[in-house]
C-alpha positions as CSV (number, residue, x, y, z in Angstrom):
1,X,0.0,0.0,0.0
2,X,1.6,3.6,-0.9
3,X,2.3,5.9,2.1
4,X,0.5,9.0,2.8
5,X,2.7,12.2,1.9
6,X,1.8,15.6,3.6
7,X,1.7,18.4,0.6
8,X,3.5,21.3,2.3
9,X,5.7,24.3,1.6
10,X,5.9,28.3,2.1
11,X,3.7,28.9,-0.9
12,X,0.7,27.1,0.6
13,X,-1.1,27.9,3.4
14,X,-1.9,25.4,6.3
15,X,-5.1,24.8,7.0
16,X,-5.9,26.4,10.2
17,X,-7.2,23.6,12.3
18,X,-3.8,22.0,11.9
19,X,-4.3,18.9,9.7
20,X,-2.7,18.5,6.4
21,X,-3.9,21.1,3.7
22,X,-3.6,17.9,1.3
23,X,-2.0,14.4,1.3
24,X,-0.9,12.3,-1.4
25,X,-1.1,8.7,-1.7
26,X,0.4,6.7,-4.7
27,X,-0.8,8.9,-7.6
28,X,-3.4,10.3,-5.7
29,X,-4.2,13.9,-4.4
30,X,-6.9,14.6,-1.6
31,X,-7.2,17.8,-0.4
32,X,-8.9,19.3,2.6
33,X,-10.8,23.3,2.2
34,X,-9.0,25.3,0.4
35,X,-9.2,28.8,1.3
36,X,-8.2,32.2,0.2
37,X,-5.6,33.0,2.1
38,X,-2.3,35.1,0.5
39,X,0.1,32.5,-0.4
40,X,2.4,34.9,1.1
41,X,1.1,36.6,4.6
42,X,-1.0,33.6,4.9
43,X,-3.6,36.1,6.0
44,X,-7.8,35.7,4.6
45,X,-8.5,39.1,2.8
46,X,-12.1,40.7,3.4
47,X,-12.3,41.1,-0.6
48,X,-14.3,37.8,-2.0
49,X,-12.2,38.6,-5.5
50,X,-9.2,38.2,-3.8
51,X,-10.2,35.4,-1.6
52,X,-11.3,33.6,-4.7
53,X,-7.9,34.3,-7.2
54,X,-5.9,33.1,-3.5
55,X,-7.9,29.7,-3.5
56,X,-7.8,28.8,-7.0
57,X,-3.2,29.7,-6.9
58,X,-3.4,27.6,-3.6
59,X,-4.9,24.8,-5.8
60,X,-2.0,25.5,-7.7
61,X,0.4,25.8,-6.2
62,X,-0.8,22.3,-3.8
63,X,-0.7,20.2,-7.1
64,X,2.5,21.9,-8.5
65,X,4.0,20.5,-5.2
66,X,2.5,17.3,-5.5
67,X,4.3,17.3,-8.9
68,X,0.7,17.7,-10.9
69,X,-0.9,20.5,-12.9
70,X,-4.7,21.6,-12.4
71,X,-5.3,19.3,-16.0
72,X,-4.8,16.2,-13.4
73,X,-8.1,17.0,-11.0
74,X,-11.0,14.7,-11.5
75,X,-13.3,16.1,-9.0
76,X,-13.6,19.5,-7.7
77,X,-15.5,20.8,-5.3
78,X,-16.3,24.4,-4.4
79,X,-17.8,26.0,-1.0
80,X,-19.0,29.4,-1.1
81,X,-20.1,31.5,1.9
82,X,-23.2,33.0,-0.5
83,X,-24.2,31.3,-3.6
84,X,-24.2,35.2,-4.8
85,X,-20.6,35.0,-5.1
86,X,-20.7,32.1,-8.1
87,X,-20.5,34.1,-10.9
88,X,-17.2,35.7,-9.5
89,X,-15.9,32.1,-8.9
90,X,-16.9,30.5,-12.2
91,X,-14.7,33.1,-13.9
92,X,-11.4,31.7,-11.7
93,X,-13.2,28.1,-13.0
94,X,-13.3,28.9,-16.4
95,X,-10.0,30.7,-16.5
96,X,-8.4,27.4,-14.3
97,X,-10.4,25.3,-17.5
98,X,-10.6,27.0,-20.5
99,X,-11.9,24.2,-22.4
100,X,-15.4,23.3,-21.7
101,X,-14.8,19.2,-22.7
102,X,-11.9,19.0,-20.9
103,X,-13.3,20.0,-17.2
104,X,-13.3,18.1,-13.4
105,X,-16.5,17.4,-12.4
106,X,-17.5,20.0,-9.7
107,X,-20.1,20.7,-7.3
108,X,-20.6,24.2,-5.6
109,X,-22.4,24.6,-2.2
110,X,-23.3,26.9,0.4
111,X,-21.8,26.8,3.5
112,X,-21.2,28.7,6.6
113,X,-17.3,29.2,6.4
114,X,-15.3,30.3,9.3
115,X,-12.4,32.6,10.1
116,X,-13.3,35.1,7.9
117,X,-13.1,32.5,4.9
118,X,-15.4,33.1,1.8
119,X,-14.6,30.3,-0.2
120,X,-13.3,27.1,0.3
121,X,-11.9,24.6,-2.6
122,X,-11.7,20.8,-1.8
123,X,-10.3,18.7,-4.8
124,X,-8.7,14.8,-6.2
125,X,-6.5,14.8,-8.1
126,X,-4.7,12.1,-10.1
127,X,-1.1,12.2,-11.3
């Protein structure tokens, strides 16, 4: 059986309960929410926009990591703290998959988000 990796470094930002942002296993990537934090203050801004760009680099930069690209997520799945803010997110989605036959699946919610978050990202991935 392959070993469970923690995904880590400076870039991304821990999630603040203190259990692994994501893990890999084999050629496998699970990740837990992720937020909008600044990949560099590690700090939530109040600005949804800018919570939503954060969250879709932290996906980034969690399957860059993980030695993936976005193209390697099957399922995708997208919390928002009001189902107002989807438009703003689906450009970040469209941008992250241009092409419309070559998508995860994904599922949006609402959900009552803590510490300051407005969005929260939760994906698999396979490398």
């Amino acid at each position: 059986m392959a070993k469970r990796e923690t995904i880590s470094g400076p870039e991304i930002p821990e999630h603040y309960k203190r259990f692994p942002t994501a893990v890999k296993v084999g050629n496998m990537v699970f990740s837990s929410n992720v937020g909008g934090e600044d990949s560099v203050t590690h700090e939530v801004p109040g600005d949804i926009e800018q919570q939503i760009k954060n969250a879709f680099q932290n996906v980034r930069s969690i399957l860059a990591r993980a030695g993936g690209t976005v193209g390697d997520i099957g399922k995708f799945q997208v919390a928002l703290k009001s189902m107002d803010d989807r438009s703003l997110m689906n450009k970040e989605w469209i941008a992250m998959f241009p092409d419309e036959n070559d998508r995860p699946v994904r599922h949006t919610v609402a959900e009552d988000l803590s510490g300051g978050r407005l969005i929260a990202i939760e994906f698999i991935a396979v490398l």
